[in-house]
C-alpha positions as CSV (number, residue, x, y, z in Angstrom):
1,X,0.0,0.0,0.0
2,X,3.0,2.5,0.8
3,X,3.8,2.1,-2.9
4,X,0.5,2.9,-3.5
5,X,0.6,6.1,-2.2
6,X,4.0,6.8,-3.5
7,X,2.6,6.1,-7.5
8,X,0.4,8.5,-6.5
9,X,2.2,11.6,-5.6
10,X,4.6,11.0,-8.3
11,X,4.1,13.9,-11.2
12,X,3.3,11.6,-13.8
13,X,0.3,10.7,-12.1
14,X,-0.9,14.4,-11.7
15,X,-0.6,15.2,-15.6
16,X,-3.0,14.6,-17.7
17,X,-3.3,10.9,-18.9
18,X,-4.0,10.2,-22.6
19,X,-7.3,8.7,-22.7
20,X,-8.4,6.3,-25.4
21,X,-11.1,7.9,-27.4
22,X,-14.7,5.7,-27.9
23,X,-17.7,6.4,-29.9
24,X,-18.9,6.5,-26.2
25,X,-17.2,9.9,-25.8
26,X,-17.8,11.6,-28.9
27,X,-14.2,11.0,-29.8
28,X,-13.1,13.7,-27.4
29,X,-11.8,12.4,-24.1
30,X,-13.0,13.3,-20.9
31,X,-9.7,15.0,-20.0
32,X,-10.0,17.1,-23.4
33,X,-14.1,17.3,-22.4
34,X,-12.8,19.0,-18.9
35,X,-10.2,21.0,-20.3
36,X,-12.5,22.7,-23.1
37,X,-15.1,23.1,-20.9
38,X,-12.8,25.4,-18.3
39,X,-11.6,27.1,-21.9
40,X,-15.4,27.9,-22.7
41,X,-15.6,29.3,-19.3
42,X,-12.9,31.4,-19.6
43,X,-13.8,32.7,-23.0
44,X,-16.9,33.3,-21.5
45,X,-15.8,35.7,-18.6
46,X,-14.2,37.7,-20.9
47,X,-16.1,37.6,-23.8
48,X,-19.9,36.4,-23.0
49,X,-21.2,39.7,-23.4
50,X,-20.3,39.2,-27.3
51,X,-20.1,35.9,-27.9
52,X,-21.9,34.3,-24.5
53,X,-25.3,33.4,-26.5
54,X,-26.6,32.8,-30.0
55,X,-27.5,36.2,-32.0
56,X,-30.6,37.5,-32.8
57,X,-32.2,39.4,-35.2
58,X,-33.7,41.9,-33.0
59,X,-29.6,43.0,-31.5
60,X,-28.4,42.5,-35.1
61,X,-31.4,42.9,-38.1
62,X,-30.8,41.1,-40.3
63,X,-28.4,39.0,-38.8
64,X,-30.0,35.9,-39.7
65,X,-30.1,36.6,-43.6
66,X,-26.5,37.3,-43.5
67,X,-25.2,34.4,-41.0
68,X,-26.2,30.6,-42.5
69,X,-24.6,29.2,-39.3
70,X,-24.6,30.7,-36.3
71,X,-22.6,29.5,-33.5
72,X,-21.4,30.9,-29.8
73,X,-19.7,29.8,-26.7
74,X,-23.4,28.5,-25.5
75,X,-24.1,26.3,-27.9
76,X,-20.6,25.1,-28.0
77,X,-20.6,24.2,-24.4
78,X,-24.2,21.9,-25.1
79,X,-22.2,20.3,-28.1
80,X,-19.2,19.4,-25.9
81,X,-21.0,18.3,-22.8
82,X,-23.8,16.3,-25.6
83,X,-20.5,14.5,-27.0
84,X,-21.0,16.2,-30.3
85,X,-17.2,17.0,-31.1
86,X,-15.3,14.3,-32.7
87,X,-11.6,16.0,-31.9
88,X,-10.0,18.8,-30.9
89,X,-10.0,20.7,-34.6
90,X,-13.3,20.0,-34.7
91,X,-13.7,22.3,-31.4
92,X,-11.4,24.7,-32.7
93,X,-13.6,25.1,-36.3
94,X,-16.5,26.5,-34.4
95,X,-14.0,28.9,-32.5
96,X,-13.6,30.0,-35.9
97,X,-16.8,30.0,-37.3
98,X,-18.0,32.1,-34.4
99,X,-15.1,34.5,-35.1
100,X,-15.7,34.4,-39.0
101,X,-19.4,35.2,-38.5
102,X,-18.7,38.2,-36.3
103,X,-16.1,39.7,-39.1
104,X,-18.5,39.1,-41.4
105,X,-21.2,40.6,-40.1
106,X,-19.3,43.6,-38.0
107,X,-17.1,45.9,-39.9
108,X,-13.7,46.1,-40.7
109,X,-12.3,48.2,-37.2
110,X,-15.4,48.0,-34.9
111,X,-15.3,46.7,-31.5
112,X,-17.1,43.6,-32.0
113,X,-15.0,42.9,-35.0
114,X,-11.9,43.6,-32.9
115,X,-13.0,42.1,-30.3
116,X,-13.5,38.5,-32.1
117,X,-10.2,39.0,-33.2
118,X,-9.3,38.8,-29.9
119,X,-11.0,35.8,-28.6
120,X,-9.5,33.6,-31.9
121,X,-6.3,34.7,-30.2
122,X,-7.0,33.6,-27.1
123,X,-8.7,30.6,-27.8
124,X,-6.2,29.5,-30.0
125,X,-3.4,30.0,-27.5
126,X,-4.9,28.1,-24.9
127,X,-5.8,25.3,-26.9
128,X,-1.9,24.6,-27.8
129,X,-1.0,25.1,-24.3
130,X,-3.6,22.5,-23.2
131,X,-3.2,20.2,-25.8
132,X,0.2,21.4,-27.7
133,X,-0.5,17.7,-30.0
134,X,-3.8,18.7,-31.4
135,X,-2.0,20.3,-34.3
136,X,-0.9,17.2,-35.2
137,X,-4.1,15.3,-35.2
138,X,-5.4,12.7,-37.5
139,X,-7.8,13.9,-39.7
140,X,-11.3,12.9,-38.5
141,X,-14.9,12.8,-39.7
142,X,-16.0,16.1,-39.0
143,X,-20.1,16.6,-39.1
144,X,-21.5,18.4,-41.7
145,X,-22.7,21.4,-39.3
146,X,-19.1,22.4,-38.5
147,X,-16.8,23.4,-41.5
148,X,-13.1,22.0,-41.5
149,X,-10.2,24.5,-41.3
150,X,-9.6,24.0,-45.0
151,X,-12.6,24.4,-46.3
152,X,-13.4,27.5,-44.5
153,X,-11.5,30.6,-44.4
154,X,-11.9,33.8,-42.4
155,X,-9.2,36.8,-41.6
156,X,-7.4,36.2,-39.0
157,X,-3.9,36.8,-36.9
158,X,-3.4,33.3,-38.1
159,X,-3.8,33.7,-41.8
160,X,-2.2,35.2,-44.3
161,X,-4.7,38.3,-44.6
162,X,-4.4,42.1,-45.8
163,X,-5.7,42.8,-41.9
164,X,-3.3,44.4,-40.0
165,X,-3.6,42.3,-36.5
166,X,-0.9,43.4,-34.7
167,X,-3.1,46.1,-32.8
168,X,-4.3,42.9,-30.9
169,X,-3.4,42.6,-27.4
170,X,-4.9,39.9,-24.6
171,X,-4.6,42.5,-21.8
172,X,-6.6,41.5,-18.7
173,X,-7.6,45.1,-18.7
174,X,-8.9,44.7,-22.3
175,X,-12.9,45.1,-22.0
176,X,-15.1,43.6,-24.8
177,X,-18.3,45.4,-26.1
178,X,-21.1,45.5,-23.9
179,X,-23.6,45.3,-27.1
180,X,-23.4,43.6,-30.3
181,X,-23.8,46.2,-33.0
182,X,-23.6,46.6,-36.7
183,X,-22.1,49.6,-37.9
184,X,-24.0,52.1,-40.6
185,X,-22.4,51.3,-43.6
């Protein structure tokens, strides 16, 4: 039993364990399940206001007839805890879709466009510190409500874009947008 206890306090027992993935799990492990829930809920401290709950047309007219697939940190939390992700780059493509769906609607230099820019960097870091392998993941089946990463492009600090991103910044004192608006055009 001694040893027991000593297997126990050794540090390779306090990291994170890869799990095998299972149909059971969605193909996301508990581990990852915990680890991108606590991301959701750090995106959502900071950026909830914005990106906390789905859109509506009555906070954004026309919203709807602009955006074919809405997503937000919400519904990405019921996906996640439902088993709907399949791997990590699957998690990561809503990220993005979320983001892309804000620049689209938002223009060019407002603070809701900004201010998606700054979650995508965010998210993004954390996700290779959490899981610095997921870059490096098998392609999986990815369901047809979530686009993959190469077959869906938005602007970004990550892509080669005319943007200029380096007015980005992840300062805690960094406030987002309190309201979603669409600038007159």
């Amino acid at each position: 039993k001694k040893k027991d206890i000593k297997d126990a306090s050794e540090p390779s027992s306090i990291t994170l364990k890869k799990e095998v993935k299972s149909e059971e799990t969605g193909g996301v492990s508990r581990s990852e399940i915990a680890a991108l829930n606590l991301l959701i809920t750090s995106l959502n401290t900071v950026f909830g206001d914005i990106f906390g709950y789905p859109v509506t047309d009555e906070e954004a007219p026309g919203y709807s007839n602009i955006i074919k697939q809405p997503m937000d940190l919400s519904t990405m939390k019921k996906k996640l805890n439902n088993k709907k992700y399949e791997s990590i780059k699957e998690f990561e493509a809503d990220i993005e879709l979320m983001v892309g769906n804000a620049m689209k609607y938002n223009e060019d230099g407002s603070e809701v466009f900004k201010t998606a820019q700054k979650l995508l960097v965010k998210a993004k870091t954390e996700l290779l510190r959490a899981f610095p392998g997921y870059l490096h993941e098998s392609p999986k089946k990815i369901s047809s409500s979530t686009p993959s990463s190469s077959s869906f492009e938005i602007p970004s600090p990550f892509t080669s874009s005319k943007r200029d991103s380096s007015h980005i910044s992840l300062s805690q004192d960094d406030e987002p947008a309190k309201k979603r608006t669409k600038l007159s055009e």
